[in-house]
VMD Tcl script that builds the backbone (N, CA, C; Angstrom):
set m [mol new atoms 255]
animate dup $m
set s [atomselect $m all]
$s set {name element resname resid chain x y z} {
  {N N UNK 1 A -79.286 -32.557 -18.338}
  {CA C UNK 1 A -79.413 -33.999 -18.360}
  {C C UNK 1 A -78.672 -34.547 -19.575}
  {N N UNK 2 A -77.987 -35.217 -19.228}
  {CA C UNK 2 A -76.933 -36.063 -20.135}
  {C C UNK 2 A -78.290 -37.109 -21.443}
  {N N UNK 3 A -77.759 -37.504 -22.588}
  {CA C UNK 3 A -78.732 -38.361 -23.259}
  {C C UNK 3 A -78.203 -38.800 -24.421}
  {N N UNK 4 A -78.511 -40.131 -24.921}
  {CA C UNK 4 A -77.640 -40.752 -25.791}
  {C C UNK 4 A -78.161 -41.142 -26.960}
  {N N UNK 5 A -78.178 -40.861 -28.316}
  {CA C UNK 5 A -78.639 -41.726 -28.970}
  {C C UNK 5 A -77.384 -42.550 -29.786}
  {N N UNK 6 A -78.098 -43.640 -29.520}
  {CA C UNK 6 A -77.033 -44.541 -30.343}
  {C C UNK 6 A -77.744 -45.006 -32.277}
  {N N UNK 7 A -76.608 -44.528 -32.745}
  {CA C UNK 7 A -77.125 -45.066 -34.406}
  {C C UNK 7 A -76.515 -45.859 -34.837}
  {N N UNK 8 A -75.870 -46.618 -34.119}
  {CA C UNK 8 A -75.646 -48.368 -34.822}
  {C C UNK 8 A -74.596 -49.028 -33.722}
  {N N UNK 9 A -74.300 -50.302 -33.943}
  {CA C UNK 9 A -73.192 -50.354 -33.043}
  {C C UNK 9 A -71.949 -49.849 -32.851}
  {N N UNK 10 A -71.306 -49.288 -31.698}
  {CA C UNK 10 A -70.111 -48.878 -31.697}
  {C C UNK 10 A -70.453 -47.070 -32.012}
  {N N UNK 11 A -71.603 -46.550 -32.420}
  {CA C UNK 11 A -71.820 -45.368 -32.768}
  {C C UNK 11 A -72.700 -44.444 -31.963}
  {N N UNK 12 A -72.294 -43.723 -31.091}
  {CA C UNK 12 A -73.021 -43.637 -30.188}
  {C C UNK 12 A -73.058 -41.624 -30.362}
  {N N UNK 13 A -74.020 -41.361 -29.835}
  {CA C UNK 13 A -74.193 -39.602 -30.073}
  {C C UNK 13 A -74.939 -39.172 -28.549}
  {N N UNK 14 A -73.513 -39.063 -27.819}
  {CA C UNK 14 A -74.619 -38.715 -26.484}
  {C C UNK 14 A -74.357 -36.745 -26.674}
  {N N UNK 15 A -75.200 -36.289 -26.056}
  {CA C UNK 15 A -75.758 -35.180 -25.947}
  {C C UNK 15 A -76.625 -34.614 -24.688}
  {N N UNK 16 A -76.652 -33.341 -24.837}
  {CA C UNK 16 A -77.463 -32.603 -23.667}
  {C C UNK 16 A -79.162 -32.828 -23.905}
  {N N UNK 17 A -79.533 -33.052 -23.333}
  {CA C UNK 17 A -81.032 -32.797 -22.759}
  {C C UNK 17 A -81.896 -32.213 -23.588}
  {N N UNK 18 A -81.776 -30.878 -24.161}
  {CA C UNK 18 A -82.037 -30.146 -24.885}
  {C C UNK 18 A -81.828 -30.316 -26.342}
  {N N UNK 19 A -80.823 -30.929 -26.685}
  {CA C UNK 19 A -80.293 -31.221 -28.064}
  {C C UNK 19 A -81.175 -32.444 -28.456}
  {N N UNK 20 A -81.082 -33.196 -27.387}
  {CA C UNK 20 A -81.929 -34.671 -27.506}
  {C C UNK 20 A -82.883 -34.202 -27.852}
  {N N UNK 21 A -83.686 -33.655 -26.793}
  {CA C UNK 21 A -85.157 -33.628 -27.251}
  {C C UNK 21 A -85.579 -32.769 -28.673}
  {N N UNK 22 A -84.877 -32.086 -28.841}
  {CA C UNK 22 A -85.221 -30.743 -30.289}
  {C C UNK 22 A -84.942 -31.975 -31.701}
  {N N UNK 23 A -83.509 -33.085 -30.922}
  {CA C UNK 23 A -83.887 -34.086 -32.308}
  {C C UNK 23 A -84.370 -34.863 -32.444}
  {N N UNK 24 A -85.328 -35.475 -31.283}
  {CA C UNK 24 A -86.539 -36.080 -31.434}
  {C C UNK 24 A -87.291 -35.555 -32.055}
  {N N UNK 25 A -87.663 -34.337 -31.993}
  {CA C UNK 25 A -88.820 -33.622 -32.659}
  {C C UNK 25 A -88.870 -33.269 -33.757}
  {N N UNK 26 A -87.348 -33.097 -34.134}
  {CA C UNK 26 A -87.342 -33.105 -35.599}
  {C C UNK 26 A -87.420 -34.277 -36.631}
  {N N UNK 27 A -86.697 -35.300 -35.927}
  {CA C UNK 27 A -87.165 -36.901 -36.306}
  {C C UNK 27 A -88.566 -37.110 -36.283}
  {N N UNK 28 A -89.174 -36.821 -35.482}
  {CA C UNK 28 A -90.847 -37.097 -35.514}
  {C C UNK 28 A -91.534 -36.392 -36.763}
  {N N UNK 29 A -91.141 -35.157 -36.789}
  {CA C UNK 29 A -91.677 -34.400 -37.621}
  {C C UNK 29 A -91.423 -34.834 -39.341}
  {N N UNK 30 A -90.663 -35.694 -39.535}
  {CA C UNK 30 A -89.899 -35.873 -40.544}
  {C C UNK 30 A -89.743 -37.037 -41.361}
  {N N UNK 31 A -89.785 -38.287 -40.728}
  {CA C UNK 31 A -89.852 -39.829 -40.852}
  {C C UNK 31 A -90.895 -40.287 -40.474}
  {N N UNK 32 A -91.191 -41.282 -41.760}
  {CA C UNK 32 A -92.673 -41.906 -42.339}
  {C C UNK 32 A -92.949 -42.783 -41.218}
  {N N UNK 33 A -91.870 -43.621 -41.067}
  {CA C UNK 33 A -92.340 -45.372 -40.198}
  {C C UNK 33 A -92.977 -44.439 -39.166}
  {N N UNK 34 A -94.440 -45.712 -38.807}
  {CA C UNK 34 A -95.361 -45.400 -37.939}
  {C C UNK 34 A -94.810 -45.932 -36.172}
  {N N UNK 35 A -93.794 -47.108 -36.454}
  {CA C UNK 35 A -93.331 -47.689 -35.258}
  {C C UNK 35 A -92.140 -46.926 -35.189}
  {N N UNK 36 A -91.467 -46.263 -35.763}
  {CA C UNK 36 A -90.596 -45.318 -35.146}
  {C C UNK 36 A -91.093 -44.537 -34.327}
  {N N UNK 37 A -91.879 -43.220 -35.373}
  {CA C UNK 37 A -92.728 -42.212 -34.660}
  {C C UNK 37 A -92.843 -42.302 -33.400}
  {N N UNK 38 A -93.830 -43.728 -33.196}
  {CA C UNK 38 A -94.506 -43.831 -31.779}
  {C C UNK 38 A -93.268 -44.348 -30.907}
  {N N UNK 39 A -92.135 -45.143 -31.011}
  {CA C UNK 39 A -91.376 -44.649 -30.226}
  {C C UNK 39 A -90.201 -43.768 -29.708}
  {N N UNK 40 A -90.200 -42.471 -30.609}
  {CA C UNK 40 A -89.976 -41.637 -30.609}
  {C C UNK 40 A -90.705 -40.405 -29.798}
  {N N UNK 41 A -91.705 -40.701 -30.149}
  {CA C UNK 41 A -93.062 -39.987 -29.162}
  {C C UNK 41 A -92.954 -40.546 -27.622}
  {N N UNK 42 A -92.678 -41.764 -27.761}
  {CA C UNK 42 A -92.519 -42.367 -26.468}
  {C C UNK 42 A -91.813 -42.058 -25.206}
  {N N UNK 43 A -89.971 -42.007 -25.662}
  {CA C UNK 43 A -89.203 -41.358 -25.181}
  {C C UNK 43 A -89.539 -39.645 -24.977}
  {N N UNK 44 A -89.891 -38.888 -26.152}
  {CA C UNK 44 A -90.079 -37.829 -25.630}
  {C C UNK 44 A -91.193 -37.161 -24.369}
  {N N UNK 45 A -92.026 -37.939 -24.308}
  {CA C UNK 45 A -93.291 -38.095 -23.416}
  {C C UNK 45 A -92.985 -38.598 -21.836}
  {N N UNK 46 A -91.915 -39.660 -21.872}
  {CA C UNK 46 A -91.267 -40.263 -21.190}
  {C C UNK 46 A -90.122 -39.982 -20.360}
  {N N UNK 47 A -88.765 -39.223 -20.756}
  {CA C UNK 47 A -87.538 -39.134 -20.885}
  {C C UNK 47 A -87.019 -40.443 -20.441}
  {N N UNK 48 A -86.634 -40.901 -20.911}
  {CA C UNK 48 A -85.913 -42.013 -20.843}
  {C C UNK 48 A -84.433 -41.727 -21.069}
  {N N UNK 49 A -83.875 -40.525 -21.515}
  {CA C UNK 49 A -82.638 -40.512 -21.976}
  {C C UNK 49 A -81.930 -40.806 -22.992}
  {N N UNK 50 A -82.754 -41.794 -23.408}
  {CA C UNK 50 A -81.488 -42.691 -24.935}
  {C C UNK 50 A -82.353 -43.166 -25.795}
  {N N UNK 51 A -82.353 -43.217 -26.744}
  {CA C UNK 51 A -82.811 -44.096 -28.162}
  {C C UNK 51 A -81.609 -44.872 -28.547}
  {N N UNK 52 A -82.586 -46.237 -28.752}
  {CA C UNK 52 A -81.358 -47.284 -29.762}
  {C C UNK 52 A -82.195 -47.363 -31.165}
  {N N UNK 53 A -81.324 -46.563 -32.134}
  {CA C UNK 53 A -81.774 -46.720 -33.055}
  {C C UNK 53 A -81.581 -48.062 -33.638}
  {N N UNK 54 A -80.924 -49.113 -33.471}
  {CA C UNK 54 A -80.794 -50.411 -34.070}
  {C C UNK 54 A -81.596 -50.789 -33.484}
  {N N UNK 55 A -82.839 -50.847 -33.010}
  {CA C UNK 55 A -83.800 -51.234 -32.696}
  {C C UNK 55 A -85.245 -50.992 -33.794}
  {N N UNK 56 A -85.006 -49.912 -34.764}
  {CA C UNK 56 A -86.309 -49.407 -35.631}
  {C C UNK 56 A -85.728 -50.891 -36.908}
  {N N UNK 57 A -86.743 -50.927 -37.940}
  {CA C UNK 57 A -86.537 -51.459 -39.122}
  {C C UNK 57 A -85.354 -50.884 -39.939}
  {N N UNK 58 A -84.517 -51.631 -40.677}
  {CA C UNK 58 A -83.942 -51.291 -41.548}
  {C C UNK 58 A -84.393 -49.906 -42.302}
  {N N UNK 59 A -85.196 -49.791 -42.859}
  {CA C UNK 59 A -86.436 -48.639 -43.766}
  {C C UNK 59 A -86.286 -48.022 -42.757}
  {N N UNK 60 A -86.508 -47.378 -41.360}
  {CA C UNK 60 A -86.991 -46.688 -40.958}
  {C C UNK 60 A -85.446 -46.469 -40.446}
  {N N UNK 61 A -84.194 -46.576 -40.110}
  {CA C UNK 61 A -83.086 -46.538 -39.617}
  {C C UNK 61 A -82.365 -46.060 -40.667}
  {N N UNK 62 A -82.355 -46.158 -41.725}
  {CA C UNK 62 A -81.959 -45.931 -43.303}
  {C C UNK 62 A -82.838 -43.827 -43.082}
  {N N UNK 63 A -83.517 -43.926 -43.166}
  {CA C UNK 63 A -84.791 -42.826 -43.370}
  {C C UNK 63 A -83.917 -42.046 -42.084}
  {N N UNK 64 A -84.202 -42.350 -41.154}
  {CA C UNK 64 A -83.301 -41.449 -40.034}
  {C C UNK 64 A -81.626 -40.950 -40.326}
  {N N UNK 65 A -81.284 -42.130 -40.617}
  {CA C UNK 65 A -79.697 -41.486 -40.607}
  {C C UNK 65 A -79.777 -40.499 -42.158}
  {N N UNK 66 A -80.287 -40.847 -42.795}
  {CA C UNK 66 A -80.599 -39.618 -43.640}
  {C C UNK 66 A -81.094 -38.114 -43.445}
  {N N UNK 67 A -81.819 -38.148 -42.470}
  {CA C UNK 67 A -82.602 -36.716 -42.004}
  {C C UNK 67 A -81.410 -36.168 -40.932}
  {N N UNK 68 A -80.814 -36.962 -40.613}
  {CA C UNK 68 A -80.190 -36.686 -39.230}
  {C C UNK 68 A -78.845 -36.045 -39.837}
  {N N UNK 69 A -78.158 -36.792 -41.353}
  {CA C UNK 69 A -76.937 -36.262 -42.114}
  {C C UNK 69 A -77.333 -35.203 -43.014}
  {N N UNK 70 A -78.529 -35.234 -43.625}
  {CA C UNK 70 A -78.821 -33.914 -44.753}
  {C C UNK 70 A -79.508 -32.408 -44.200}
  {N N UNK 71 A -80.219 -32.694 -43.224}
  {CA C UNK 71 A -81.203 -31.762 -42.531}
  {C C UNK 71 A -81.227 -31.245 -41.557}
  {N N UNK 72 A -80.612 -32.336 -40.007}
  {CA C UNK 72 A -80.268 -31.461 -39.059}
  {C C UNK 72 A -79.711 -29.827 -38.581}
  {N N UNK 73 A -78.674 -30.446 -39.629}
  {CA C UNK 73 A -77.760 -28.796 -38.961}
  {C C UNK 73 A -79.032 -27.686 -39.727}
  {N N UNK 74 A -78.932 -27.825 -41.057}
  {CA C UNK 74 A -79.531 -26.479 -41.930}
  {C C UNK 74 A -80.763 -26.560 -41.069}
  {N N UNK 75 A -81.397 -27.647 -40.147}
  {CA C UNK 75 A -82.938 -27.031 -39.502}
  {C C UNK 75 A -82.247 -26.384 -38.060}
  {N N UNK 76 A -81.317 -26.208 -37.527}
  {CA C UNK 76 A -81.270 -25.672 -36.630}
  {C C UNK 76 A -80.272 -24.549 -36.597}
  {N N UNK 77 A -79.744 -24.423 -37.660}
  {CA C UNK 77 A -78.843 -23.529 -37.846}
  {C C UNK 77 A -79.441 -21.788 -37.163}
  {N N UNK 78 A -78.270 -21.343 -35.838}
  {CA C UNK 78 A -78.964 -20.372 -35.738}
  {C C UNK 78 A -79.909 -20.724 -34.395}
  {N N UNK 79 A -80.678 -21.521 -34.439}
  {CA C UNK 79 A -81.485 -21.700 -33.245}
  {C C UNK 79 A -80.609 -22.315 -32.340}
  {N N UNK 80 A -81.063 -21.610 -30.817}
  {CA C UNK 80 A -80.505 -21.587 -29.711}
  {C C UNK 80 A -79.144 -21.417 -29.824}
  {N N UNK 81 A -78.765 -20.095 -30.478}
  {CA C UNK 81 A -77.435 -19.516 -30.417}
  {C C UNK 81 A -77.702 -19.077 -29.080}
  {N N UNK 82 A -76.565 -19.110 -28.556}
  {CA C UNK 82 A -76.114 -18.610 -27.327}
  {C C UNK 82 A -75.732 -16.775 -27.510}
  {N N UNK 83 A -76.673 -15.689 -26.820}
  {CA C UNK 83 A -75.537 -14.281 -27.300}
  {C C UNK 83 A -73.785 -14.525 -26.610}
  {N N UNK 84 A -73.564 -13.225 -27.455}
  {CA C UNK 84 A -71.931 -13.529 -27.565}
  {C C UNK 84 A -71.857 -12.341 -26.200}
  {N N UNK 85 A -70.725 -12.642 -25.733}
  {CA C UNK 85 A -70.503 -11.923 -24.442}
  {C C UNK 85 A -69.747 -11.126 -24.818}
}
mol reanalyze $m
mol bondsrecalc $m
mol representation Tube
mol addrep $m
């Protein structure tokens, strides 16, 4: 399943199914705002496919693109390697 998150205008991060959801969860796990969270929880509960992040607060959109540039890779580094053929 195709899935998009967008982090601002014109900036868009679509992705697989799988990728989506593992960075929802790491966003959840990670960022304070309480109205993010819950719609973050939302979509994942849901699939809806896409998050617009220009939709959270400033504070809480600030807080994400931070976790998403410093932390992502080093938290998944390694997970769901594919073996080598």
């Amino acid at each position: 399943m195709a899935a998009l998150l967008v982090l601002g205008p014109g900036i868009d991060w679509p992705t697989c199914g799988g990728l989506f959801d593992w960075t929802l969860d790491f966003l959840v796990a990670r960022i304070s705002d309480p109205a993010a969270i819950a719609r973050l929880r939302e979509v994942i509960d849901n699939s809806p496919g896409s998050v617009d992040l220009t939709e959270f607060s400033l504070a809480a959109r600030v807080e994400v693109r931070a976790q998403l540039r410093d932390n992502l890779v080093p938290s998944g580094d390694g997970a769901g390697r594919c073996p080598r053929r």
